[in-house]
C-alpha positions as CSV (number, residue, x, y, z in Angstrom):
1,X,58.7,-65.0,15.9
2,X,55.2,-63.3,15.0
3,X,52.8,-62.3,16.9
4,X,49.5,-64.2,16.8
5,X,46.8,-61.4,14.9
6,X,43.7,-60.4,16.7
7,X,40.9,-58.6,15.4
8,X,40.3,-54.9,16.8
9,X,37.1,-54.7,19.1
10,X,33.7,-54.4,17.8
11,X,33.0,-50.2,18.2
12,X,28.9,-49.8,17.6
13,X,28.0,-47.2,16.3
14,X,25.6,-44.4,14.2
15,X,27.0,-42.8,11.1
16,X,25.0,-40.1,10.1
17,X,24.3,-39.4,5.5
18,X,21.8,-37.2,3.8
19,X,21.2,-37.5,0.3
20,X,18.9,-35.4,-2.0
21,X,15.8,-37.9,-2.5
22,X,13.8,-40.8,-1.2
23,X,15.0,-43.2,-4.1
24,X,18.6,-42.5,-3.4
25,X,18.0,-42.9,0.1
26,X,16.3,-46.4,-0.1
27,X,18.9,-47.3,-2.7
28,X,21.9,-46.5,-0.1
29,X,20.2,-48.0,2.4
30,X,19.5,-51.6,0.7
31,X,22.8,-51.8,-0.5
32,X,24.6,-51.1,2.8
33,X,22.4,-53.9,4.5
34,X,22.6,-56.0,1.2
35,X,26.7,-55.9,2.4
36,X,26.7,-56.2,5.6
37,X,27.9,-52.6,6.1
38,X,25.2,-51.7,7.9
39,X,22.8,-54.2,10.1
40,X,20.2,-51.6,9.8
41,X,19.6,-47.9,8.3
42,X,16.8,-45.4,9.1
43,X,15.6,-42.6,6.9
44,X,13.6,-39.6,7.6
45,X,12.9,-36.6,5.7
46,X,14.2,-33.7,6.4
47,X,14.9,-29.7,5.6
48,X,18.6,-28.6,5.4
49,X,20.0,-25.6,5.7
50,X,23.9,-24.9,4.9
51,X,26.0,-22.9,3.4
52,X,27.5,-24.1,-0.2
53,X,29.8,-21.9,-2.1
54,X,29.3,-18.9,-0.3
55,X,25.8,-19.3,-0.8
56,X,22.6,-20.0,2.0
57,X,21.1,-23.0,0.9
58,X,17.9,-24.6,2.3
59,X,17.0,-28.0,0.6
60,X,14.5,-31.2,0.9
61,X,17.2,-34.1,2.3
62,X,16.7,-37.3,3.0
63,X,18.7,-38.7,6.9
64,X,20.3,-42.2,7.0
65,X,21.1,-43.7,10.0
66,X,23.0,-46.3,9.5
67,X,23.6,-48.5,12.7
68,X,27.1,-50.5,11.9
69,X,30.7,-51.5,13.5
70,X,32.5,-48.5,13.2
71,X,35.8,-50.9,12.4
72,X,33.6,-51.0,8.9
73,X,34.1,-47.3,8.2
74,X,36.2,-47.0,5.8
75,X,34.6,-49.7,3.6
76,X,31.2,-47.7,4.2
77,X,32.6,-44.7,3.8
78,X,34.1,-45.8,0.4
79,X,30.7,-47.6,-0.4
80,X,28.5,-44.5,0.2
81,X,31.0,-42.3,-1.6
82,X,30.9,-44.5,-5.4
83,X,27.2,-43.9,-4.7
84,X,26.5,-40.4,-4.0
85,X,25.7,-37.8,-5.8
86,X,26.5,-34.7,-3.9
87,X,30.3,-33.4,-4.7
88,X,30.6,-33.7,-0.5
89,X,28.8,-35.8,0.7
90,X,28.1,-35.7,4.5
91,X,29.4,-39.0,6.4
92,X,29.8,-38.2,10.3
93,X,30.2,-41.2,12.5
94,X,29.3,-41.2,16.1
95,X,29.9,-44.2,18.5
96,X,27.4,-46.0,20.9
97,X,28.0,-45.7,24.5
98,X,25.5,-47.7,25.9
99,X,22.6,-49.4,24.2
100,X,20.7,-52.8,25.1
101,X,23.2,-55.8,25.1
102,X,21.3,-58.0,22.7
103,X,20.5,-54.9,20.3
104,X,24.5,-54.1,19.9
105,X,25.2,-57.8,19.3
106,X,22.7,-58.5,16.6
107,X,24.4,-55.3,15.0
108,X,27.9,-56.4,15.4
109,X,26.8,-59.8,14.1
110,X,25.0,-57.9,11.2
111,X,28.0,-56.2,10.0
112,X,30.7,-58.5,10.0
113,X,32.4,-58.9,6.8
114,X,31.6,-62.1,4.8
């Protein structure tokens, strides 16, 4: 006999993605909304520093924060990769603990697949 499927339960969640301009950033960003992989992303300027190669680095990034279900990962993480230009790009994904009822809900609703 099988066993009736459920769906996993909605994680909220912050996944964190710099990029190297504003254009790539606002590109990214459309498209993960456009897709319901994100119900929202912020961007903010910002200076990196890091070491690549064996070399110090500082550059001019560009932040995403991309507010989503973190059941969506992989999809987003696949997504932002075939749209990246950095050779590694940075995707770090950090769950909500607590955040305003209605605020989580709109996101979950946002981010369900179609």
């Amino acid at each position: 006999m099988n066993s009736p499927q459920t769906s996993a339960p909605h994680t909220p969640g912050v996944v964190l993605v710099t990029v190297g301009s504003e254009a790539e950033a606002q590109d990214l960003g459309h498209y993960l909304v456009e897709t319901h992989l994100a119900a929202c992303v912020s961007l903010m300027p910002l200076q990196s520093i890091y070491r690549w190669q064996g070399e110090v680095q500082r550059d001019q990034e560009w932040q995403l924060v991309i507010k989503t279900d973190l059941n969506r990962f992989e999809d987003l993480s696949v997504a932002i990769r075939q749209r990246h230009t950095y050779d590694l790009p940075e995707i770090i994904a950090l769950p909500i603990t607590q955040g305003l009822p209605d605020y989580l809900q709109w996101m979950l609703a946002e981010t369900r697949p179609s």
